[in-house]
PDB file of the backbone (N, CA, C, O) and the ligand in Angstrom, with CONECT records:
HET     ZN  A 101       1
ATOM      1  N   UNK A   1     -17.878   5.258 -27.746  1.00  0.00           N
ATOM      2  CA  UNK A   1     -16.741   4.777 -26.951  1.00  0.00           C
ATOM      3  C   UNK A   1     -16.934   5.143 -25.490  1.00  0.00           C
ATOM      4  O   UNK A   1     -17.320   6.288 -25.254  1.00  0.00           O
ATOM      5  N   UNK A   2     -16.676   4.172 -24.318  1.00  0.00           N
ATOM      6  CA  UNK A   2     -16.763   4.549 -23.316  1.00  0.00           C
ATOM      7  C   UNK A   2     -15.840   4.229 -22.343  1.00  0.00           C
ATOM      8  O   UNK A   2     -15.189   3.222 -22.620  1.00  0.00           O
ATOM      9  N   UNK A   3     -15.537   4.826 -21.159  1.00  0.00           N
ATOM     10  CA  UNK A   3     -14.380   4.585 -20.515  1.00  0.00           C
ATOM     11  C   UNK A   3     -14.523   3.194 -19.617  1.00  0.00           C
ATOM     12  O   UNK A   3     -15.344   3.270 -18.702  1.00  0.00           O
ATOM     13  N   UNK A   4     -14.057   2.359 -19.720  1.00  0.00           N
ATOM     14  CA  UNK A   4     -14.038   0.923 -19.028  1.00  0.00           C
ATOM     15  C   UNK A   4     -14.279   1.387 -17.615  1.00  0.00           C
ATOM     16  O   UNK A   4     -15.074   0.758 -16.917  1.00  0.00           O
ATOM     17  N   UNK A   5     -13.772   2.236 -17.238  1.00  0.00           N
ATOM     18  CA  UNK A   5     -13.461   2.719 -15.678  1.00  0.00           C
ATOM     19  C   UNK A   5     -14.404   3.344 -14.590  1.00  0.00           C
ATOM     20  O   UNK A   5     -14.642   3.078 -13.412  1.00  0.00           O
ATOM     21  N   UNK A   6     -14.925   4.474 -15.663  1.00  0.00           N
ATOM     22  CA  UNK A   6     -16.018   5.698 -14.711  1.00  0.00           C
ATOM     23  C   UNK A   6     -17.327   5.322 -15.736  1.00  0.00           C
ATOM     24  O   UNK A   6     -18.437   5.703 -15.365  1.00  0.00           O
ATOM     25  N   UNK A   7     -17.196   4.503 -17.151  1.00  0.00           N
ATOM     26  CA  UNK A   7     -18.312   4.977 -17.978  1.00  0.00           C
ATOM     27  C   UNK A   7     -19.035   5.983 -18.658  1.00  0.00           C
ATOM     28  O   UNK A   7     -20.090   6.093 -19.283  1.00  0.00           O
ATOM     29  N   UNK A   8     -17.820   6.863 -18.210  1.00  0.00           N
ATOM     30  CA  UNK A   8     -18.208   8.249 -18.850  1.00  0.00           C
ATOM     31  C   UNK A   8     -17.818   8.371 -20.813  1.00  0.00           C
ATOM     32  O   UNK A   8     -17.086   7.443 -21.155  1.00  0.00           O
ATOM     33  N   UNK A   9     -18.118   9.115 -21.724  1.00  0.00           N
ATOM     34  CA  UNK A   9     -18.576   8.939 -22.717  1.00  0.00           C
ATOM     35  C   UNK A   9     -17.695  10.281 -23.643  1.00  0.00           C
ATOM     36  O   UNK A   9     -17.559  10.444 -24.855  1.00  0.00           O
ATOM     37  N   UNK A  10     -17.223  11.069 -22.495  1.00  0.00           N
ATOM     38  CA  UNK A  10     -16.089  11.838 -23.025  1.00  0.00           C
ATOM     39  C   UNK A  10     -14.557  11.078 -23.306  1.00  0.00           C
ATOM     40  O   UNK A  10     -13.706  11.121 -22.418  1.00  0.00           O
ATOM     41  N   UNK A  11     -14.336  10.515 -24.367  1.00  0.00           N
ATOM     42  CA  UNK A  11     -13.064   9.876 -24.412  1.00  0.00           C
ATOM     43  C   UNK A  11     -12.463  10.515 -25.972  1.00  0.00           C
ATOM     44  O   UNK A  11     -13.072  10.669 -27.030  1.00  0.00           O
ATOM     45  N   UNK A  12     -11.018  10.804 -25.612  1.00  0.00           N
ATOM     46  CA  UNK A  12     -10.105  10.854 -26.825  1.00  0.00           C
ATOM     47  C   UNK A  12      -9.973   9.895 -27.446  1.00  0.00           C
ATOM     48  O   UNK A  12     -10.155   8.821 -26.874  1.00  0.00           O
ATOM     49  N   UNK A  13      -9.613   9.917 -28.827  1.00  0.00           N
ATOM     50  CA  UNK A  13      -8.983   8.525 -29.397  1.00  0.00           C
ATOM     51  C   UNK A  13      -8.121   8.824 -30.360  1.00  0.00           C
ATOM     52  O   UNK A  13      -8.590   9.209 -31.431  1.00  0.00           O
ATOM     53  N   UNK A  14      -6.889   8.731 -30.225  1.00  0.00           N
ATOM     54  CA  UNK A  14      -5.925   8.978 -30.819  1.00  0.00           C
ATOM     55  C   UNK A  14      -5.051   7.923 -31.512  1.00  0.00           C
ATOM     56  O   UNK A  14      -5.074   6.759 -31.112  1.00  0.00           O
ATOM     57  N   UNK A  15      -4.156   8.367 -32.710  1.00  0.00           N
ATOM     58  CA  UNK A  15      -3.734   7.077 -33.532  1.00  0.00           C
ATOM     59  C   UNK A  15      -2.256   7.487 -33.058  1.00  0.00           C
ATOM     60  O   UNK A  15      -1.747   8.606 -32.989  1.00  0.00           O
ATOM     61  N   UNK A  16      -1.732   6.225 -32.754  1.00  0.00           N
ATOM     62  CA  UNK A  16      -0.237   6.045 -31.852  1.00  0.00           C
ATOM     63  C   UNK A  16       0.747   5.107 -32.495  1.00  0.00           C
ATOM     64  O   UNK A  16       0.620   3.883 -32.545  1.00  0.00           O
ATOM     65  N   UNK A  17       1.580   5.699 -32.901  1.00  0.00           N
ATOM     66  CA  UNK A  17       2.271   4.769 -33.921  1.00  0.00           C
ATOM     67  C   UNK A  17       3.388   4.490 -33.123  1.00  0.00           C
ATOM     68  O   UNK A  17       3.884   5.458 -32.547  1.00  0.00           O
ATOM     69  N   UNK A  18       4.012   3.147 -32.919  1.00  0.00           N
ATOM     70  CA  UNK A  18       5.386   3.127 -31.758  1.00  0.00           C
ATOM     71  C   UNK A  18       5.851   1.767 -32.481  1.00  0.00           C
ATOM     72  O   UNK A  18       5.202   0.967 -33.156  1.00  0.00           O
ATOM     73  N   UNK A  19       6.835   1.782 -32.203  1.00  0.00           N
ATOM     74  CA  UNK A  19       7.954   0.621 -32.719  1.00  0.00           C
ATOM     75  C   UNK A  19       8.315  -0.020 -31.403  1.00  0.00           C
ATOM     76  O   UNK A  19       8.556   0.460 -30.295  1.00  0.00           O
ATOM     77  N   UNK A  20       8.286  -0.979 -31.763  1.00  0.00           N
ATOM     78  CA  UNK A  20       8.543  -1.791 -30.445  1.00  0.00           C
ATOM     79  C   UNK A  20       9.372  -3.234 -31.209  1.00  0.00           C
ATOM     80  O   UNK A  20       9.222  -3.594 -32.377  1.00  0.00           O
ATOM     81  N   UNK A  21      10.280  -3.905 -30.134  1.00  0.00           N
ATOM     82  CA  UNK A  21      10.640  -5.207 -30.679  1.00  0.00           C
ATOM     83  C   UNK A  21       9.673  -6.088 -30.487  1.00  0.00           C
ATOM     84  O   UNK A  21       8.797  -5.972 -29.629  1.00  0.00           O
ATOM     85  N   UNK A  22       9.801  -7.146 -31.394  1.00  0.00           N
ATOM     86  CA  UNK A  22       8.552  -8.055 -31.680  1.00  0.00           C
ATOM     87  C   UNK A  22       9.383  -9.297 -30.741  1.00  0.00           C
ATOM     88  O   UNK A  22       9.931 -10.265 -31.269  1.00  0.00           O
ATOM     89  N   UNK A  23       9.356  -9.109 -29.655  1.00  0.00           N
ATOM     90  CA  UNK A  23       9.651 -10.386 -28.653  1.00  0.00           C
ATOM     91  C   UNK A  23       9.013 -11.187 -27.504  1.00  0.00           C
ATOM     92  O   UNK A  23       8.514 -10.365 -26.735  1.00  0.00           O
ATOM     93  N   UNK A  24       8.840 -12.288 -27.114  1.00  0.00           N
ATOM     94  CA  UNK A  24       8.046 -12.975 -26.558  1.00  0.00           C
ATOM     95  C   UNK A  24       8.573 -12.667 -24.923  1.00  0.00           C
ATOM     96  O   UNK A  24       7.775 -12.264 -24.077  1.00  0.00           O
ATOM     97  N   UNK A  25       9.435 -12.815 -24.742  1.00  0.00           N
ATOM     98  CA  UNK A  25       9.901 -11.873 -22.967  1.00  0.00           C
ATOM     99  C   UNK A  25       9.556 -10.882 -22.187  1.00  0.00           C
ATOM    100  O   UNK A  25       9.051  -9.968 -22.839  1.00  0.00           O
ATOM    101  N   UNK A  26       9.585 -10.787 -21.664  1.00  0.00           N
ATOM    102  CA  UNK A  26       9.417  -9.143 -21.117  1.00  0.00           C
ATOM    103  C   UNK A  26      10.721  -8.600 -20.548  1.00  0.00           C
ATOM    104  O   UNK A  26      11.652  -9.392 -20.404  1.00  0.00           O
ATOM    105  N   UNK A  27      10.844  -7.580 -20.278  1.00  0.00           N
ATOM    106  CA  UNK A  27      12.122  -7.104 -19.662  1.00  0.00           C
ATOM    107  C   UNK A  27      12.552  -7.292 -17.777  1.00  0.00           C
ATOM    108  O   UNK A  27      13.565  -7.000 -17.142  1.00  0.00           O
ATOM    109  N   UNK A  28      11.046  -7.997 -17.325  1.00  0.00           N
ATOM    110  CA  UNK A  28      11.464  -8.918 -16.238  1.00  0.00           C
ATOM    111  C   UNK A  28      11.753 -10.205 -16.375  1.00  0.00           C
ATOM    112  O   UNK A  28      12.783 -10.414 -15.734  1.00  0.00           O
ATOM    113  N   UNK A  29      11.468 -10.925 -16.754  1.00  0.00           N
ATOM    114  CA  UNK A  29      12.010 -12.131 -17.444  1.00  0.00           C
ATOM    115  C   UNK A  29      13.306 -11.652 -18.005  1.00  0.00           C
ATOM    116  O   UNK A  29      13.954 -12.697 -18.068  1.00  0.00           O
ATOM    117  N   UNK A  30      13.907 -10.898 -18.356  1.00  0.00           N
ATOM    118  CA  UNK A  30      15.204 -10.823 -18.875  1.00  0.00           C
ATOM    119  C   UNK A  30      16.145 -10.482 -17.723  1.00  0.00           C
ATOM    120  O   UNK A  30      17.336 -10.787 -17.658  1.00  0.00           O
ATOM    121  N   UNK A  31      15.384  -9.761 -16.765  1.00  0.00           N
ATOM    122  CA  UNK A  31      16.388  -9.538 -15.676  1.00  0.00           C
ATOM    123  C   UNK A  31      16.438 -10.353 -14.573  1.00  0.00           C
ATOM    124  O   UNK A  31      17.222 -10.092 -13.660  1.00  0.00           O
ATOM    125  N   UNK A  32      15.626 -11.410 -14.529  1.00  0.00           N
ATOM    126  CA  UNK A  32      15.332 -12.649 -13.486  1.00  0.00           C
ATOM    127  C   UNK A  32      16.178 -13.315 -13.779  1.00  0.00           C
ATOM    128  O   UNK A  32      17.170 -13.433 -13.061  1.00  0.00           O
ATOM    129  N   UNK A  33      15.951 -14.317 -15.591  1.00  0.00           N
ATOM    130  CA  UNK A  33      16.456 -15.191 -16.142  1.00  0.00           C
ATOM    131  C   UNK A  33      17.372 -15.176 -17.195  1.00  0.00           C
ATOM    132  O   UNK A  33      18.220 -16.067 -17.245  1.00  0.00           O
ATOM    133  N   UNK A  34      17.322 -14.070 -18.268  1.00  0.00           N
ATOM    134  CA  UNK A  34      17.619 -13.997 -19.429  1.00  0.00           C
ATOM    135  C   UNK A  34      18.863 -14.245 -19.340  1.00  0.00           C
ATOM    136  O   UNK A  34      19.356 -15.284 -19.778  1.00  0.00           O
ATOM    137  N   UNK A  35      19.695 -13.090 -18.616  1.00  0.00           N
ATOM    138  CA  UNK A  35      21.204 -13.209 -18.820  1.00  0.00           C
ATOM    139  C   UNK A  35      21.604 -13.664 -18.876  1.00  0.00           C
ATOM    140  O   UNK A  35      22.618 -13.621 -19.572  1.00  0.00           O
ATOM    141  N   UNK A  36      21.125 -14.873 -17.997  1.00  0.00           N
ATOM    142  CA  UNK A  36      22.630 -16.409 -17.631  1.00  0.00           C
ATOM    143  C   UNK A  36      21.396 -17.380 -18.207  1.00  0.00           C
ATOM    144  O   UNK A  36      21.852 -18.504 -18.416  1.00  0.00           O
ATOM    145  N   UNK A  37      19.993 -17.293 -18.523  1.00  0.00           N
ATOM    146  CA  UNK A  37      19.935 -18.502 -18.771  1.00  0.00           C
ATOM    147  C   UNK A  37      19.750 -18.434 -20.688  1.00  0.00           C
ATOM    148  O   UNK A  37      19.222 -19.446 -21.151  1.00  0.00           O
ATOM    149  N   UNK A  38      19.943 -17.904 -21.190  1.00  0.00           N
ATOM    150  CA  UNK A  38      19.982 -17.387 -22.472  1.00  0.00           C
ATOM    151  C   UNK A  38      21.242 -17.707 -23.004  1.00  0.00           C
ATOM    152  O   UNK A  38      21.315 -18.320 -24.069  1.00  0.00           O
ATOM    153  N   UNK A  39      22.357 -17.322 -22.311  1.00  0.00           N
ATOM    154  CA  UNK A  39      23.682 -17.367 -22.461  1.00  0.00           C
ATOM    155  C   UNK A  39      23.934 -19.654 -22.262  1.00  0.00           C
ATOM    156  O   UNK A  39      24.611 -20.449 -22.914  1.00  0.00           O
ATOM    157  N   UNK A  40      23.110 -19.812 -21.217  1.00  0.00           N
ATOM    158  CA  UNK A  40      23.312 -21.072 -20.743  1.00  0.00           C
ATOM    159  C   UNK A  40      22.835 -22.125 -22.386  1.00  0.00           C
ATOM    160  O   UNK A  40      23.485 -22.890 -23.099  1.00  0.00           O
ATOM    161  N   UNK A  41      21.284 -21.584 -22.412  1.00  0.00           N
ATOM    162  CA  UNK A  41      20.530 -22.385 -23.370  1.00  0.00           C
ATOM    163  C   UNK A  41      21.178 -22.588 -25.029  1.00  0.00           C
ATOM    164  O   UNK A  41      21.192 -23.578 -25.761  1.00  0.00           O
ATOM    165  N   UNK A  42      21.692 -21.167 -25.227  1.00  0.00           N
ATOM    166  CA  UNK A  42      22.771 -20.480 -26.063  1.00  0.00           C
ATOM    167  C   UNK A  42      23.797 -21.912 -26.424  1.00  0.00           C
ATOM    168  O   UNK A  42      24.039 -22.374 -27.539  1.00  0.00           O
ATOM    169  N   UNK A  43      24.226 -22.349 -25.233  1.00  0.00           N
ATOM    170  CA  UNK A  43      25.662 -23.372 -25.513  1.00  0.00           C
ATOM    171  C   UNK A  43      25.136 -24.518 -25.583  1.00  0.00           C
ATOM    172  O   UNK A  43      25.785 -25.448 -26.063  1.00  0.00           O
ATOM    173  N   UNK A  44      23.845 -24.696 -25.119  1.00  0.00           N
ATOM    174  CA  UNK A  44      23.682 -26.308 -24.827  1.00  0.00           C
ATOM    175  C   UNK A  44      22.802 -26.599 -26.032  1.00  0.00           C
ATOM    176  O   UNK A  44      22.838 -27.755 -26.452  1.00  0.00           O
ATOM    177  N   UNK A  45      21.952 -25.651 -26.701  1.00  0.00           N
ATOM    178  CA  UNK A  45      20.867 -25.661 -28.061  1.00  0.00           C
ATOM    179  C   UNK A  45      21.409 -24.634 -28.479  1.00  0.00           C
ATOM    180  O   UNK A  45      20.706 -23.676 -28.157  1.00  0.00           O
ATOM    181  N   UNK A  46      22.445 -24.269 -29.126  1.00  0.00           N
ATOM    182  CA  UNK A  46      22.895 -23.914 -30.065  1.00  0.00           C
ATOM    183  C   UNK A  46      22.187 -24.319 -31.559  1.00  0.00           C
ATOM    184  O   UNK A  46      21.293 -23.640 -32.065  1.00  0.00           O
ATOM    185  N   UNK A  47      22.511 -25.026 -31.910  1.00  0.00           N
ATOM    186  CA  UNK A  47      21.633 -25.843 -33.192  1.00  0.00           C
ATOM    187  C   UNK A  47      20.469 -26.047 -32.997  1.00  0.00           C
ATOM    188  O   UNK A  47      19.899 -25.507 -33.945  1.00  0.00           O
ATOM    189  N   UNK A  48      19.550 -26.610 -32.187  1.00  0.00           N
ATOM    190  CA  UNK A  48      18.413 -26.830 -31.943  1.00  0.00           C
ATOM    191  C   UNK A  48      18.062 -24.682 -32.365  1.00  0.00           C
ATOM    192  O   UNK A  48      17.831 -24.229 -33.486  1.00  0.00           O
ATOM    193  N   UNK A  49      18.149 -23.898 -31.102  1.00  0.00           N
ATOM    194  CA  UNK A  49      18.008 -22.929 -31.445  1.00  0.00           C
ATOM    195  C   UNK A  49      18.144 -22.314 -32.687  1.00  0.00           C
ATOM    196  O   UNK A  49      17.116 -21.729 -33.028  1.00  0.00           O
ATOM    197  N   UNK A  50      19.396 -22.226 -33.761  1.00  0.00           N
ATOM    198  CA  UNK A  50      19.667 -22.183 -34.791  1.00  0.00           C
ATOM    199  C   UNK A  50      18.160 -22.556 -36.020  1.00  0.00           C
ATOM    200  O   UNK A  50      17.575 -21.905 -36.886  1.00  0.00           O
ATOM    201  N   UNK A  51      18.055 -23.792 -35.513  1.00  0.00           N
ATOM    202  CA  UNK A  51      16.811 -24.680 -36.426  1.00  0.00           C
ATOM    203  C   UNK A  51      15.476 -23.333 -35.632  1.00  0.00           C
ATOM    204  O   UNK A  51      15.036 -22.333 -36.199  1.00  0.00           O
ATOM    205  N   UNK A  52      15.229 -23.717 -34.547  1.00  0.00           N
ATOM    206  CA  UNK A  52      14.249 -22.735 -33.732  1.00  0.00           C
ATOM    207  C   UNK A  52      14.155 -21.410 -34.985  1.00  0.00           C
ATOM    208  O   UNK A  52      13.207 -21.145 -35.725  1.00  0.00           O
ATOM    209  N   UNK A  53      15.428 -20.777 -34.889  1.00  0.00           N
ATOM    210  CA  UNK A  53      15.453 -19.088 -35.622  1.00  0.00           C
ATOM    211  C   UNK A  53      14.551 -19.264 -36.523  1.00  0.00           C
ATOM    212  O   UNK A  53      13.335 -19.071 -36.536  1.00  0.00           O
ATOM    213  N   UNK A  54      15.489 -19.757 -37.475  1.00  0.00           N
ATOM    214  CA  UNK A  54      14.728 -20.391 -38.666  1.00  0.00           C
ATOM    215  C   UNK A  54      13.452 -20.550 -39.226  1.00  0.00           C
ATOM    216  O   UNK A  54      12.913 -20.327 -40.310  1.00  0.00           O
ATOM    217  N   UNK A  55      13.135 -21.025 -38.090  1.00  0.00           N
ATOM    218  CA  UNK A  55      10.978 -21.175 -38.135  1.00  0.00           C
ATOM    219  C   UNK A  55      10.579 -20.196 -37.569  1.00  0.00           C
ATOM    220  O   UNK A  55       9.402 -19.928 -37.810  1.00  0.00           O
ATOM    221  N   UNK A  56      11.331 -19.250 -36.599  1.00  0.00           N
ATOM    222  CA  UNK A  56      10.917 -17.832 -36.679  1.00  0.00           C
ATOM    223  C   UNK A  56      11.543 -16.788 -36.527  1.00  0.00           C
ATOM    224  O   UNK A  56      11.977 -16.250 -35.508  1.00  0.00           O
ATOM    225  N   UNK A  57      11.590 -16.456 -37.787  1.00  0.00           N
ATOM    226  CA  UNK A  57      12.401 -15.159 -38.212  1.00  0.00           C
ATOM    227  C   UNK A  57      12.403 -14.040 -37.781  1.00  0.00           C
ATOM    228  O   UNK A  57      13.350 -13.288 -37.548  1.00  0.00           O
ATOM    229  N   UNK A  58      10.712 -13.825 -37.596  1.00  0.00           N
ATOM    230  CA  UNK A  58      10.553 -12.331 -37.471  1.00  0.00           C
ATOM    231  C   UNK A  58      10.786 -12.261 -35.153  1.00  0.00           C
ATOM    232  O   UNK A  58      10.656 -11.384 -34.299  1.00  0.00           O
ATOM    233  N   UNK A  59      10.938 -12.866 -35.155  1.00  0.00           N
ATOM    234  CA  UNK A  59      10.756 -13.081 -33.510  1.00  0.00           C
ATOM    235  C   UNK A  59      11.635 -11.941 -33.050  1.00  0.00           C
ATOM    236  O   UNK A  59      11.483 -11.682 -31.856  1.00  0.00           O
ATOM    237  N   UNK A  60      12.389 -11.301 -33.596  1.00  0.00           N
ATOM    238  CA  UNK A  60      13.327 -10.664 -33.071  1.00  0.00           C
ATOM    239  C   UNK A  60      13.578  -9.160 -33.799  1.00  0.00           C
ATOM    240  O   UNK A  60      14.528  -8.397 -33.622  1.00  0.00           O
ATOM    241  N   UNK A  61      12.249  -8.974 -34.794  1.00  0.00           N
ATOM    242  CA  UNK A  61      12.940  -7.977 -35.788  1.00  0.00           C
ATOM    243  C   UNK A  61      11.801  -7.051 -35.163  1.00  0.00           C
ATOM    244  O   UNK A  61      10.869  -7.633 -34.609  1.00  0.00           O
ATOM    245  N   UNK A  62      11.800  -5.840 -35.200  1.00  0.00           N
ATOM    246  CA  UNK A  62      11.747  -4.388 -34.588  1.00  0.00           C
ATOM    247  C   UNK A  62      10.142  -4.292 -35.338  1.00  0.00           C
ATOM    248  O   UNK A  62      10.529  -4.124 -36.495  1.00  0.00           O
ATOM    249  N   UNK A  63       9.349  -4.290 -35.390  1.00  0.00           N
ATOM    250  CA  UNK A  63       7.447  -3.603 -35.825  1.00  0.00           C
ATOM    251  C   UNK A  63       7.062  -2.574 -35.436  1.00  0.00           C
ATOM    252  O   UNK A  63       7.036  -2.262 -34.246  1.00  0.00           O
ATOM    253  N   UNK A  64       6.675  -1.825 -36.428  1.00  0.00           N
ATOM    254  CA  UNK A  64       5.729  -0.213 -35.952  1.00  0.00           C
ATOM    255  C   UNK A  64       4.451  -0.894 -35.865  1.00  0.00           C
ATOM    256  O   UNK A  64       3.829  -1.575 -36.681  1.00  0.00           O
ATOM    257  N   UNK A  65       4.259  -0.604 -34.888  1.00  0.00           N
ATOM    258  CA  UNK A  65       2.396  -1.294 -34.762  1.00  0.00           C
ATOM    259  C   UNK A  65       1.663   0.228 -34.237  1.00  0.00           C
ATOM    260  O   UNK A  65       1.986   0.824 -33.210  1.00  0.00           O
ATOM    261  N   UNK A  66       0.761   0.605 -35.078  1.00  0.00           N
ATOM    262  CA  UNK A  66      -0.535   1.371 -35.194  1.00  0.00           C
ATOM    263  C   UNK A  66      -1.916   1.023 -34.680  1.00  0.00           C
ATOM    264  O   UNK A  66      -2.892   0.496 -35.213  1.00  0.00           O
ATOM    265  N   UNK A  67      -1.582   1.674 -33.004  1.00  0.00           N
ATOM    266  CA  UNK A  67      -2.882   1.604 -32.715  1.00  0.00           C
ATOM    267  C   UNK A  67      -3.444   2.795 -31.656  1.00  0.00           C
ATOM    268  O   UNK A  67      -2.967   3.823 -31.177  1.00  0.00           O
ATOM    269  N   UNK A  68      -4.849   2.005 -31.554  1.00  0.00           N
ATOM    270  CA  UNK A  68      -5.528   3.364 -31.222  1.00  0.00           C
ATOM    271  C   UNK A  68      -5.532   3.259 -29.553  1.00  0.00           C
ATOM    272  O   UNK A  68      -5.988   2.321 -28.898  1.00  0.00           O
ATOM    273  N   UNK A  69      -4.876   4.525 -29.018  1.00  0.00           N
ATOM    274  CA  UNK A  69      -4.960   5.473 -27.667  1.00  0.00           C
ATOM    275  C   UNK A  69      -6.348   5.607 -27.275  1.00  0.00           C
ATOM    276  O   UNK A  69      -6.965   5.336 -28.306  1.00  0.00           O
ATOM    277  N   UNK A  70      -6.866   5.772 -26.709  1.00  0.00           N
ATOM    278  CA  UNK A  70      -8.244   6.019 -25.979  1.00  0.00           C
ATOM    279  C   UNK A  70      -7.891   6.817 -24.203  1.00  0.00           C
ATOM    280  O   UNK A  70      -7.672   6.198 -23.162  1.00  0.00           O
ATOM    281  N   UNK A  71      -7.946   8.272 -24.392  1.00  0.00           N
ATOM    282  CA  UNK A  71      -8.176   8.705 -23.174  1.00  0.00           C
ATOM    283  C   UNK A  71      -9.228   9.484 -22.672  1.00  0.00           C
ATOM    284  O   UNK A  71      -9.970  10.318 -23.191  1.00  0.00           O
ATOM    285  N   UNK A  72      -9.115   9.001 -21.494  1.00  0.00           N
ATOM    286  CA  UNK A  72     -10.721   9.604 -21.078  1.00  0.00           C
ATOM    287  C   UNK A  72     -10.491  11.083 -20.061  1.00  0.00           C
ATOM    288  O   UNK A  72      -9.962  11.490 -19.026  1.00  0.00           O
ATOM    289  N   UNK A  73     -11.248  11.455 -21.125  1.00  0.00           N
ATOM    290  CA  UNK A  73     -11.445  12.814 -20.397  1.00  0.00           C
ATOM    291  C   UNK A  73     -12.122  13.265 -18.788  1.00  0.00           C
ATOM    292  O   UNK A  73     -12.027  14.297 -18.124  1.00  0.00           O
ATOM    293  N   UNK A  74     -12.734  12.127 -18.589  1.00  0.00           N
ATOM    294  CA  UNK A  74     -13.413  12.282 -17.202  1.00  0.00           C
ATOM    295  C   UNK A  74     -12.222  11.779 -15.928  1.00  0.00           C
ATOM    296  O   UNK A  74     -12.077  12.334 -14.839  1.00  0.00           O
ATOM    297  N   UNK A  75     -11.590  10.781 -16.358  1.00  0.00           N
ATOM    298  CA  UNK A  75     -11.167  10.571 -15.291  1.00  0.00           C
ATOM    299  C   UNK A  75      -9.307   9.887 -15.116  1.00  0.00           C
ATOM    300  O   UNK A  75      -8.538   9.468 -14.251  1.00  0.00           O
ATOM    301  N   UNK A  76      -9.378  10.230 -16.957  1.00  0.00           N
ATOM    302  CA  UNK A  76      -7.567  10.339 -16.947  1.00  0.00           C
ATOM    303  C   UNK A  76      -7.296   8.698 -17.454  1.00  0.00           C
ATOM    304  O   UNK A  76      -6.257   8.213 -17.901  1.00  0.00           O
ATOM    305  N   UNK A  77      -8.551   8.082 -17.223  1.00  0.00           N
ATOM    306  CA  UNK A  77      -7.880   6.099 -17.807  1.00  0.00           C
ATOM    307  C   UNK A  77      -7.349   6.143 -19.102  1.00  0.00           C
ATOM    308  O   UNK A  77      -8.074   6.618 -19.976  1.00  0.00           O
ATOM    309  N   UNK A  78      -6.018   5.668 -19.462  1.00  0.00           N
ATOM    310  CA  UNK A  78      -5.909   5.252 -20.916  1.00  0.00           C
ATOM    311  C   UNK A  78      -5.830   3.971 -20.965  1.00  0.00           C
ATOM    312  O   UNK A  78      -5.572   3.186 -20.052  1.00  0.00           O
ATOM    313  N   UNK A  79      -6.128   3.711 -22.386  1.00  0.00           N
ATOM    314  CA  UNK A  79      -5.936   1.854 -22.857  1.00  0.00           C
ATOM    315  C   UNK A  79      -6.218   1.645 -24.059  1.00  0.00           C
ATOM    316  O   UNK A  79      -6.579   2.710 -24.561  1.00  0.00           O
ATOM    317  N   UNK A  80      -6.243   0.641 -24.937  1.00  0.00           N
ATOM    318  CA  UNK A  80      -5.637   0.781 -26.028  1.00  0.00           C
ATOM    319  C   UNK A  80      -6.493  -0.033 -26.597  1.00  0.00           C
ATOM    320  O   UNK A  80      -6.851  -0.991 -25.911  1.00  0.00           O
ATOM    321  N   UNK A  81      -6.969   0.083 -27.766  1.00  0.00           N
ATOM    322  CA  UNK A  81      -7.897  -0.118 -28.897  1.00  0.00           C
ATOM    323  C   UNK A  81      -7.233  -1.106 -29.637  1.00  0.00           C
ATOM    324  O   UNK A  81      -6.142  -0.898 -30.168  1.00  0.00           O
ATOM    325  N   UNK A  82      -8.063  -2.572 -29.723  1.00  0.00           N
ATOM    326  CA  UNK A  82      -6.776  -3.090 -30.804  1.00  0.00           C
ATOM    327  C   UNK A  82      -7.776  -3.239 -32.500  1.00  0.00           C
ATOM    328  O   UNK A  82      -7.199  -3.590 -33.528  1.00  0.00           O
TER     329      UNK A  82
HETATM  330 ZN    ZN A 101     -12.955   7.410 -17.257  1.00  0.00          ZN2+
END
């Protein structure tokens, strides 16, 4: 394993287990657009959206995803192993 950064060959690798929501946004996109246009899209595709859910369920439900940490001892870079 080597560090993308310095190339040095001292690197940690650690297993990182975190829960995160499984959503396609980011939390700038939510604070640009989301509020009012979510709320907007909400009234006007209601049903359309509804049908949308439907075909994807999991879009919104919470995942522990397990993966691997990589820090480098030479020069402090972390990043993530998929
Ligand atoms: Zn490094």
């Amino acid at each position: 394993m080597k560090c993308p950064r310095c190339g040095s060959e001292n690197v940690n690798v650690q297993m990182v287990a975190e829960t995160r929501v499984k959503k396609k946004s980011g939390l700038v996109y939510w604070l640009v657009f989301g509020w009012w246009l979510e709320p907007i899209l909400w009234i006007f595709f209601t049903i359309p959206r509804l049908i949308f859910a439907l075909f994807r369920p999991r879009r919104y439900k919470t995942k522990t995803v397990r993966s691997s940490m990589c820090i480098c001892q030479n020069c402090g870079n972390r990043w993530k192993v998929k």
